[in-house]
C-alpha positions, 0 to 999 in steps of 0.5 A, spaced: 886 144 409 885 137 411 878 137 414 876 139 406 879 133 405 876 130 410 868 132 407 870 130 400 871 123 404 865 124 409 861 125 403 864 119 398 861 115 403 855 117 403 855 113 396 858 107 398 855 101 396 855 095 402 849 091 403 853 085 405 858 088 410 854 095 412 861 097 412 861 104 408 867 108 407 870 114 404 876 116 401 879 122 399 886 124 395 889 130 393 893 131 388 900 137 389 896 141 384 889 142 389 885 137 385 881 132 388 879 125 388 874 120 391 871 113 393 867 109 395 868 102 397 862 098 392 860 090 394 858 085 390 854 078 392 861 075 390 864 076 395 870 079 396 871 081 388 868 088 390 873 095 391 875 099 397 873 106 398 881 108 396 881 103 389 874 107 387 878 114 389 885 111 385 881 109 378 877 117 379 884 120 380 888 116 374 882 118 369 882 124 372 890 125 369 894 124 375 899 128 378 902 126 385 898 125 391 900 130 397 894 129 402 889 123 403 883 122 407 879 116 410 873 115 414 869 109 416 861 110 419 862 104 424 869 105 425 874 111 427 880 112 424 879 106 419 886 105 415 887 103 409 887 096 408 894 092 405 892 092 398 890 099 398 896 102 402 900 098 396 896 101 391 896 108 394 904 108 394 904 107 387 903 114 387 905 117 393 912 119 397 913 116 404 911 123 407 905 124 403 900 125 409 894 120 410 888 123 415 884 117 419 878 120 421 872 118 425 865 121 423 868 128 427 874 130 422 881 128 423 883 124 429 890 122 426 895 124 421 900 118 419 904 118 413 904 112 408 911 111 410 908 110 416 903 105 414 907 101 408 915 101 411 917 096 407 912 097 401 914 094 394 916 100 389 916 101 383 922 105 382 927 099 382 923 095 376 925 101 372 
């Protein structure tokens, strides 16, 4: 399932919004329940108050109800397995487990499978705030 995922990604990207970087990207989550959500990152000449491709994913995905994201992918056009960012490797775990399977992609398909464990070991979460 994950190459659906990934031209979910692929096709988020196509609507990005970078005038300034010229660096789109996509992403795409999908929820345990088949559902999915996508992203693109949106620049604005304020730099850097714009969102990345995840964040945009994240908003659809909340809007869209939630649930608990098993699978996520991203692509970038001009880089091959871009990985979320910090910030967004936060907010990702937010709604995701460690094992929870994050595709890097290049303009081919997948070209690796982390986790978010993987990516955020040490990541601040939200349970022990409880």
């Amino acid at each position: 399932m994950s190459h659906d995922l990934f031209e979910a990604a692929k096709t988020a990207m196509a609507k990005a919004y970078a005038p300034y970087s010229k660096f789109p990207v996509g992403a795409a989550l999908r929820t345990e329940d088949g559902r999915v959500f996508t992203g693109a990152n949106i620049e604005v000449a304020s730099y850097p108050e714009g969102w990345c491709a995840e964040t945009t994913a994240l908003g659809h995905y909340i809007m869209g109800g939630g649930g608990r994201i098993v699978e996520i992918a991203v692509v970038a056009e001009r880089m091959a397995k871009c990985p979320p960012c910090g910030g967004c490797r936060q907010r990702l775990a937010e709604f995701c487990r460690p094992e929870t399977k994050l595709y890097l992609c290049d303009n081919t398909g997948v070209a690796e499978t982390v986790t978010m464990g993987d990516m955020l070991p040490y990541g601040f979460r939200g349970d022990i705030l409880k």
